[in-house]
N, CA, C and O atoms as a GROMACS GRO file, in nm:
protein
  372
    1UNK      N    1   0.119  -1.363   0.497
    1UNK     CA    2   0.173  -1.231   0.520
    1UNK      C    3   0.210  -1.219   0.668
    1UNK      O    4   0.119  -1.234   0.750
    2UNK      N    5   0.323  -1.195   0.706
    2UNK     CA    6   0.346  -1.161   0.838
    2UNK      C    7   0.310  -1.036   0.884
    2UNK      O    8   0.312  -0.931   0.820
    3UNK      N    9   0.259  -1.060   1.055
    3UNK     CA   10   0.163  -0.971   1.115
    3UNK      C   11   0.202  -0.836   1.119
    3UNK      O   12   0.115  -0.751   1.133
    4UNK      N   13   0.360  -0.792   1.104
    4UNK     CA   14   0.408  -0.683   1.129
    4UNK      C   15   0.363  -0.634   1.009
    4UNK      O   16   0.323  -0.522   1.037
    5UNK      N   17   0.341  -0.658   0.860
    5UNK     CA   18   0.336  -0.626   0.740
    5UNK      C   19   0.179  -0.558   0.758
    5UNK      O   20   0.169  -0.457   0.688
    6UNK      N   21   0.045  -0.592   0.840
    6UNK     CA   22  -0.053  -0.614   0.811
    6UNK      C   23  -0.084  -0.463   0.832
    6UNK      O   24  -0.171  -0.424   0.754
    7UNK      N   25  -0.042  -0.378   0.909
    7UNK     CA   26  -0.052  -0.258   0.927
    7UNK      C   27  -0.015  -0.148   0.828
    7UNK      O   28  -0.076  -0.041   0.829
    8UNK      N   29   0.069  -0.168   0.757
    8UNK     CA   30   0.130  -0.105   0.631
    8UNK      C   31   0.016  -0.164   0.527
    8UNK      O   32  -0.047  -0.067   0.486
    9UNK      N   33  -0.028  -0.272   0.476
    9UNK     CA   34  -0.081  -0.298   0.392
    9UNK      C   35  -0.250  -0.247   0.414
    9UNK      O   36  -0.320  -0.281   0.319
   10UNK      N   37  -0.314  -0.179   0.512
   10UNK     CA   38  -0.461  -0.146   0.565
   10UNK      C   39  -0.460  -0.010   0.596
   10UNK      O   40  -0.557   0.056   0.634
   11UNK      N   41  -0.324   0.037   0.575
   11UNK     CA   42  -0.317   0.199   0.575
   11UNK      C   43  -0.271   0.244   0.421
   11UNK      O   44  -0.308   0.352   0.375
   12UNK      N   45  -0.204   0.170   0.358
   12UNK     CA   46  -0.135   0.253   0.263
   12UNK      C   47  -0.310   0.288   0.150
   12UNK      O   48  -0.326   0.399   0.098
   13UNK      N   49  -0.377   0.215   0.140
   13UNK     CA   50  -0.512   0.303   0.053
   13UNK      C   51  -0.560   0.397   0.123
   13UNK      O   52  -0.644   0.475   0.077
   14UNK      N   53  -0.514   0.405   0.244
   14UNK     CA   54  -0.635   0.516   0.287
   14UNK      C   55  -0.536   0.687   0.301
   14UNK      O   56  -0.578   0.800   0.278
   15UNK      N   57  -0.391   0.637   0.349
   15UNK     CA   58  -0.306   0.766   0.377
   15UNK      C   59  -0.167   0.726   0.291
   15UNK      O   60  -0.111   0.617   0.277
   16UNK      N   61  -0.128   0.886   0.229
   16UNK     CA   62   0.060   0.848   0.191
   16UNK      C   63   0.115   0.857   0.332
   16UNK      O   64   0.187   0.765   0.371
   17UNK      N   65   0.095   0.928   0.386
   17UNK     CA   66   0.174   0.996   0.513
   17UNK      C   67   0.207   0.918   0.637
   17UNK      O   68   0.308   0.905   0.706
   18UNK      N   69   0.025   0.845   0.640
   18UNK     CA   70   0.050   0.792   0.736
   18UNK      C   71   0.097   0.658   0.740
   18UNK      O   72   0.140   0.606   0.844
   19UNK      N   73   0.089   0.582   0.598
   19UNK     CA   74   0.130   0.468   0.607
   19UNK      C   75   0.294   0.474   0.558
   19UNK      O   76   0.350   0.367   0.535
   20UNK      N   77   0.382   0.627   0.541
   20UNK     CA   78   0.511   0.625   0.536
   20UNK      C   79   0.548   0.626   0.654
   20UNK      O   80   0.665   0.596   0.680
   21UNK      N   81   0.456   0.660   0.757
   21UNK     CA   82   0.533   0.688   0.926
   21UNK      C   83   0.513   0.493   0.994
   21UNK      O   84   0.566   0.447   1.094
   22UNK      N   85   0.452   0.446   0.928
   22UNK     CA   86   0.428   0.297   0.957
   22UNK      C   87   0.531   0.213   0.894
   22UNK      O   88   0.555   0.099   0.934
   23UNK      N   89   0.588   0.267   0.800
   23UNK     CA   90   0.703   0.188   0.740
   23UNK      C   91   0.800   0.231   0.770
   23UNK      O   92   0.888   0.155   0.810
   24UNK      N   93   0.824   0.372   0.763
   24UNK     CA   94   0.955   0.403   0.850
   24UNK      C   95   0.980   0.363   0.988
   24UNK      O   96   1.097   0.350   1.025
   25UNK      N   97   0.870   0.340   1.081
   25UNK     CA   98   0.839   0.254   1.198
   25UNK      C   99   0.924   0.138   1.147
   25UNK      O  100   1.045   0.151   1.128
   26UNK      N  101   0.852   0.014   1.124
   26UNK     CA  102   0.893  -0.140   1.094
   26UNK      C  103   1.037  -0.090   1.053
   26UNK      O  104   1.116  -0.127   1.139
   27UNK      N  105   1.096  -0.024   0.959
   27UNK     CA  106   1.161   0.002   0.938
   27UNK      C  107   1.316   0.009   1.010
   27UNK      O  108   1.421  -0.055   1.000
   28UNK      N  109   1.278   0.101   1.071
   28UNK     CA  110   1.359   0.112   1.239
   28UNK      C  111   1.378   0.013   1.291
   28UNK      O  112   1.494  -0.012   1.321
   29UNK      N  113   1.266  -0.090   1.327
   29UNK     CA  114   1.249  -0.210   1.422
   29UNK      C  115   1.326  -0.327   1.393
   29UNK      O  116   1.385  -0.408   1.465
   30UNK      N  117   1.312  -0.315   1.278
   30UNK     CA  118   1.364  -0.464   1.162
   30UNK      C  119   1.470  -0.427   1.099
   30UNK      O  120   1.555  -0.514   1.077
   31UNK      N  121   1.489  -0.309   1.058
   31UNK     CA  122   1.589  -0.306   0.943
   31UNK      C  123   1.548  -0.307   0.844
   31UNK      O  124   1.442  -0.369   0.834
   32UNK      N  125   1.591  -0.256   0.744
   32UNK     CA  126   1.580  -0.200   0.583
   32UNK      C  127   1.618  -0.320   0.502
   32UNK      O  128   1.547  -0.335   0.403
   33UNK      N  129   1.729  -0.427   0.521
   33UNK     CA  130   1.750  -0.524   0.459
   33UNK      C  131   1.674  -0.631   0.538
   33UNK      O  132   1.699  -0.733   0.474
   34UNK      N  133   1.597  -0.666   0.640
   34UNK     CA  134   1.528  -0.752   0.686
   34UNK      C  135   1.358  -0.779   0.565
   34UNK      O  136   1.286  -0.697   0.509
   35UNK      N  137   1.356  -0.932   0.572
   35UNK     CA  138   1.218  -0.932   0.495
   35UNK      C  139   1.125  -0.885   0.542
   35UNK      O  140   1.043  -0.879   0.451
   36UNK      N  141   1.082  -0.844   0.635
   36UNK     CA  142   0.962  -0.744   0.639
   36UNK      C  143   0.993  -0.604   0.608
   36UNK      O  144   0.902  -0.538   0.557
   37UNK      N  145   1.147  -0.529   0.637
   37UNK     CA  146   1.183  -0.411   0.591
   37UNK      C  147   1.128  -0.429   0.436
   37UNK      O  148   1.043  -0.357   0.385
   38UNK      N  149   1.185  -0.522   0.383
   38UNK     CA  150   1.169  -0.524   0.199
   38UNK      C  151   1.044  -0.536   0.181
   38UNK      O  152   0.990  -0.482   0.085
   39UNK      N  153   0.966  -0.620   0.284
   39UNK     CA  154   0.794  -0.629   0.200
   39UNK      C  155   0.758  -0.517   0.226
   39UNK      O  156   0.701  -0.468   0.128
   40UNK      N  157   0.765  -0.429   0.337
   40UNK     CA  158   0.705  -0.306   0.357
   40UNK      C  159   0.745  -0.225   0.235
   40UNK      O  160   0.649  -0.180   0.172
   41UNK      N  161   0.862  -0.198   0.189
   41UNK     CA  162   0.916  -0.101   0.087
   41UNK      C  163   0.834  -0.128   0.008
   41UNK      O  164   0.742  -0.048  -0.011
   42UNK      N  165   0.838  -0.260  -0.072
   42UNK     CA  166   0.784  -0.330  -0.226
   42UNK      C  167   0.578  -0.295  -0.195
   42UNK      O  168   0.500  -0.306  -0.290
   43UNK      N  169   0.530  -0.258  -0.064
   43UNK     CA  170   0.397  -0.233  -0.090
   43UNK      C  171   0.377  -0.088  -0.053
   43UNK      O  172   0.267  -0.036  -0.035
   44UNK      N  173   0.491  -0.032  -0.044
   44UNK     CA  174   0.435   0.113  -0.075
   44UNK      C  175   0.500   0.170  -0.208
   44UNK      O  176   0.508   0.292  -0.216
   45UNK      N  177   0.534   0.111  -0.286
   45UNK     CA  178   0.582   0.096  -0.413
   45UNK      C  179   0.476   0.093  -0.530
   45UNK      O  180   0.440   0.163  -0.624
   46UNK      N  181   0.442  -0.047  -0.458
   46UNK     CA  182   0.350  -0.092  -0.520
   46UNK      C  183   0.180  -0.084  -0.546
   46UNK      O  184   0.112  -0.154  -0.620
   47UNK      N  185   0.149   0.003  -0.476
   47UNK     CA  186  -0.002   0.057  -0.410
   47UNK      C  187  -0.009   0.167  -0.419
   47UNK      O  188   0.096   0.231  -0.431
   48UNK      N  189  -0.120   0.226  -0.417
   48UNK     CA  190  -0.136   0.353  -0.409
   48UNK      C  191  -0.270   0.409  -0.349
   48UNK      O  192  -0.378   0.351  -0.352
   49UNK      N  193  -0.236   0.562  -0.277
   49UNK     CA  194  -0.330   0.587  -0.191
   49UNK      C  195  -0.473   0.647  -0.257
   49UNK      O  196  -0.511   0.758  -0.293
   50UNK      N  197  -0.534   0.506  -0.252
   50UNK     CA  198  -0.685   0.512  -0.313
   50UNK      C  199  -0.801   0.667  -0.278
   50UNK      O  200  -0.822   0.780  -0.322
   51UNK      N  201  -0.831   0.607  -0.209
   51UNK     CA  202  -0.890   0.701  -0.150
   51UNK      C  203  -0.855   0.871  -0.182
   51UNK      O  204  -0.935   0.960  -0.211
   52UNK      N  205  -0.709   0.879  -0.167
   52UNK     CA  206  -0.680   1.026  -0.172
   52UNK      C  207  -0.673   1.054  -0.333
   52UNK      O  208  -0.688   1.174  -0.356
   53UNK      N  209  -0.656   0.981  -0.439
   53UNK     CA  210  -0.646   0.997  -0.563
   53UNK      C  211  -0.778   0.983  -0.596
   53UNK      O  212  -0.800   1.075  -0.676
   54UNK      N  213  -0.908   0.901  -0.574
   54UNK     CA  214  -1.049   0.987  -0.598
   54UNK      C  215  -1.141   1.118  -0.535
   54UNK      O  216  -1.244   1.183  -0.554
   55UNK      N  217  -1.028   1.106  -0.450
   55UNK     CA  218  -1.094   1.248  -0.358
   55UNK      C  219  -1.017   1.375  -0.476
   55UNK      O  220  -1.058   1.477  -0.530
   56UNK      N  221  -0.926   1.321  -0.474
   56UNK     CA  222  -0.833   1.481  -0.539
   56UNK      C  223  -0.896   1.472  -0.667
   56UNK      O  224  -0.988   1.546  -0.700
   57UNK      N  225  -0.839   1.368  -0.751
   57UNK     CA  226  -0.893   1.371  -0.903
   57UNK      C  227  -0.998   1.398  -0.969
   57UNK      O  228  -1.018   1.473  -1.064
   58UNK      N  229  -1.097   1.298  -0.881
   58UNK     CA  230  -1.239   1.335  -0.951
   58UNK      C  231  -1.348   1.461  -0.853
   58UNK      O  232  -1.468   1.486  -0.863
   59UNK      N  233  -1.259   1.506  -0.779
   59UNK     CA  234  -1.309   1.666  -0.761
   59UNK      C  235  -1.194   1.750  -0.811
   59UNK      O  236  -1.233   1.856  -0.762
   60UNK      N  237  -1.141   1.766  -0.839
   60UNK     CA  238  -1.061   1.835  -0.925
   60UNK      C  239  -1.142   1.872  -1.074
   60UNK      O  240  -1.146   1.983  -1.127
   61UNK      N  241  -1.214   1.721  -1.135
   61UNK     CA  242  -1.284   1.770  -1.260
   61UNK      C  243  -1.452   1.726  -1.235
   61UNK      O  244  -1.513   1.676  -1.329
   62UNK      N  245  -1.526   1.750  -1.089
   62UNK     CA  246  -1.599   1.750  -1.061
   62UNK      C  247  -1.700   1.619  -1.092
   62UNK      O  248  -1.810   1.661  -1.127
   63UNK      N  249  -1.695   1.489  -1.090
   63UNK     CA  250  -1.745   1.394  -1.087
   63UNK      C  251  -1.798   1.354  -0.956
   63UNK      O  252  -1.720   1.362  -0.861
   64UNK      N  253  -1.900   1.318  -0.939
   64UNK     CA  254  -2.002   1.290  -0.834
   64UNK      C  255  -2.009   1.176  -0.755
   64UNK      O  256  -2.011   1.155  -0.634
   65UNK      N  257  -2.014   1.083  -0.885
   65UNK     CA  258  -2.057   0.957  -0.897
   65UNK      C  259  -1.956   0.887  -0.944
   65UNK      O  260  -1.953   0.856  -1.063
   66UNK      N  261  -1.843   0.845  -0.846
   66UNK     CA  262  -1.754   0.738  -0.890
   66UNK      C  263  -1.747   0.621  -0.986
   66UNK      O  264  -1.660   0.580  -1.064
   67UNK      N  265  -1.914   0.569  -0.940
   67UNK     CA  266  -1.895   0.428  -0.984
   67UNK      C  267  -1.841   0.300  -0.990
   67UNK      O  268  -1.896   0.216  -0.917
   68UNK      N  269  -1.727   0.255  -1.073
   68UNK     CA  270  -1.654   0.152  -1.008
   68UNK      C  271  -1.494   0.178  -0.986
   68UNK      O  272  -1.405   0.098  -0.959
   69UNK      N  273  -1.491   0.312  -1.005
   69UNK     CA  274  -1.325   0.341  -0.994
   69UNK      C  275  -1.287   0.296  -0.816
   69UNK      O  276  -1.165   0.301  -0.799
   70UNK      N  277  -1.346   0.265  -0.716
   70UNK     CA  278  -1.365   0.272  -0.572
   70UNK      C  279  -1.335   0.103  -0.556
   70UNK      O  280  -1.244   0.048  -0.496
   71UNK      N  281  -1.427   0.056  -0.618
   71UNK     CA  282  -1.360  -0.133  -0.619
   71UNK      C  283  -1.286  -0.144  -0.686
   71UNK      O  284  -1.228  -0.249  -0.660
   72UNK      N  285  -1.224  -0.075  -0.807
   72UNK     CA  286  -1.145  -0.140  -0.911
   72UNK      C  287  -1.000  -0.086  -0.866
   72UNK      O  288  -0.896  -0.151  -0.878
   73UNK      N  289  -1.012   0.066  -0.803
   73UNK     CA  290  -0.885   0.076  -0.696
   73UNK      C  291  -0.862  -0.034  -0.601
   73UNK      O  292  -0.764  -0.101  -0.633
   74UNK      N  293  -0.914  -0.070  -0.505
   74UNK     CA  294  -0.892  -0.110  -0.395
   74UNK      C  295  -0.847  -0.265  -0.446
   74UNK      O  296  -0.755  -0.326  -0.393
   75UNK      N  297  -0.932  -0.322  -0.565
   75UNK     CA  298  -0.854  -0.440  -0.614
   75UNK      C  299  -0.768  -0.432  -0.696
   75UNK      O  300  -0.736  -0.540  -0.747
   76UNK      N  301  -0.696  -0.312  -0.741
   76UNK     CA  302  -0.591  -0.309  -0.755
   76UNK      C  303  -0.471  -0.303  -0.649
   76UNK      O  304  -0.372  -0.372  -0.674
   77UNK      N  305  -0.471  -0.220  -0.525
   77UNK     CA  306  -0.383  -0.247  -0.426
   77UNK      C  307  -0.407  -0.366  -0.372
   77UNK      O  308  -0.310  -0.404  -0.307
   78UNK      N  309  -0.518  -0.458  -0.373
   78UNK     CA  310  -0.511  -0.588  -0.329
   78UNK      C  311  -0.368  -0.681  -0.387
   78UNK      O  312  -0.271  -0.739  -0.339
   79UNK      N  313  -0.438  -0.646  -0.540
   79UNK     CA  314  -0.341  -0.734  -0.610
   79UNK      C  315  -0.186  -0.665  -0.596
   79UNK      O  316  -0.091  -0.742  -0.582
   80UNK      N  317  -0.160  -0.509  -0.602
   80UNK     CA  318  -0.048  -0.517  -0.570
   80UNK      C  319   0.044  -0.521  -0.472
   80UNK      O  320   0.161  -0.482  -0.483
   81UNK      N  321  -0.026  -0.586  -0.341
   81UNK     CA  322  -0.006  -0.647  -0.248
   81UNK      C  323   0.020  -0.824  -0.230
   81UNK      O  324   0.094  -0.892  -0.158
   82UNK      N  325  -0.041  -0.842  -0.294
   82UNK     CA  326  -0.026  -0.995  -0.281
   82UNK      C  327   0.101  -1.043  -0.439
   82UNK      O  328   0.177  -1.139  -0.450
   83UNK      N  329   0.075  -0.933  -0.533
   83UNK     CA  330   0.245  -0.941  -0.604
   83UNK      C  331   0.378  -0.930  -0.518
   83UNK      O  332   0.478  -1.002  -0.505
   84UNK      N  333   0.329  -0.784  -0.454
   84UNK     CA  334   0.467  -0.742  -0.363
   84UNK      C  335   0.483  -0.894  -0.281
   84UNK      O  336   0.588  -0.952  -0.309
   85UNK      N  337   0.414  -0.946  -0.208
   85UNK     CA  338   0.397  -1.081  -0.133
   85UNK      C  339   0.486  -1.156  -0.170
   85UNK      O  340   0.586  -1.180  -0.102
   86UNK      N  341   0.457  -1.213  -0.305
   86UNK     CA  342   0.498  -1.323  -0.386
   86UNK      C  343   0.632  -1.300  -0.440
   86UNK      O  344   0.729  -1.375  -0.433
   87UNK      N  345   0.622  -1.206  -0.485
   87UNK     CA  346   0.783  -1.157  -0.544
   87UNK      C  347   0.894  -1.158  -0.431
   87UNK      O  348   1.004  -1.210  -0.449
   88UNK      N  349   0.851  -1.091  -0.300
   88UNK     CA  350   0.962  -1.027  -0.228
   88UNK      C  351   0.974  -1.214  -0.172
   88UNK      O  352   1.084  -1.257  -0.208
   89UNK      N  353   0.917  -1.289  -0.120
   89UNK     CA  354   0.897  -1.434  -0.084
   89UNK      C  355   0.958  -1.455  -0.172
   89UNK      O  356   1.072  -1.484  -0.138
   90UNK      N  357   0.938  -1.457  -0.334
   90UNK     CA  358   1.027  -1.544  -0.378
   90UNK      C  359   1.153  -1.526  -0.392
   90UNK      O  360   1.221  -1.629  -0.386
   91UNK      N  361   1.225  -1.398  -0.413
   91UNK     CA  362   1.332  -1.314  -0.424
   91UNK      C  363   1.416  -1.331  -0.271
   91UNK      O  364   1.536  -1.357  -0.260
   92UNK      N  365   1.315  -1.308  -0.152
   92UNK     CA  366   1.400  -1.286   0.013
   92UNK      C  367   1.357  -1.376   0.084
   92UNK      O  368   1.400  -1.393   0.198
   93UNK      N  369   1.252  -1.463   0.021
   93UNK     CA  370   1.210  -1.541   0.169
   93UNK      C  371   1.287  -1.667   0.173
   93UNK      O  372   1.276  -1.743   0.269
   0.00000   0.00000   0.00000
């Protein structure tokens, strides 16, 4: 994974907002058709902001006790990070 990517991929579970102001960043820097423009797009696509979807959801219908929804998120944006990876590499790199 290139280093510019690594910042977008360690924010997008934790913020939408803030990891859209990190891609619209790279964004700017690189360009929108540049391969890091495209890996950045394809992992905020592809991921989603963990954290803020058990905070909202399961207080919304009052659950306490997560359990494993907390690892089974976070290895899900793993994996859809290292898809976005593989795909956009194989497709742009």
């Amino acid at each position: 994974m290139p280093a510019e990517a690594l910042p977008m991929a360690l924010m997008r579970p934790l913020s939408g907002s803030g990891s859209l102001g990190i891609m619209a960043e790279i964004i700017s820097v690189h360009g929108p058709d540049s391969f890091i423009g495209i890996l950045v797009s394809t992992f905020y696509g592809s991921t989603e902001t963990t954290f803020y979807v058990l905070a909202i959801y399961f207080g919304a219908v009052n659950i306490k006790n997560t359990r494993h929804a907390l690892p089974a998120g976070l290895l899900a944006d793993i994996a859809g990070m290292l898809g976005a990876l593989f795909i956009v590499k194989l497709l742009f790199g």
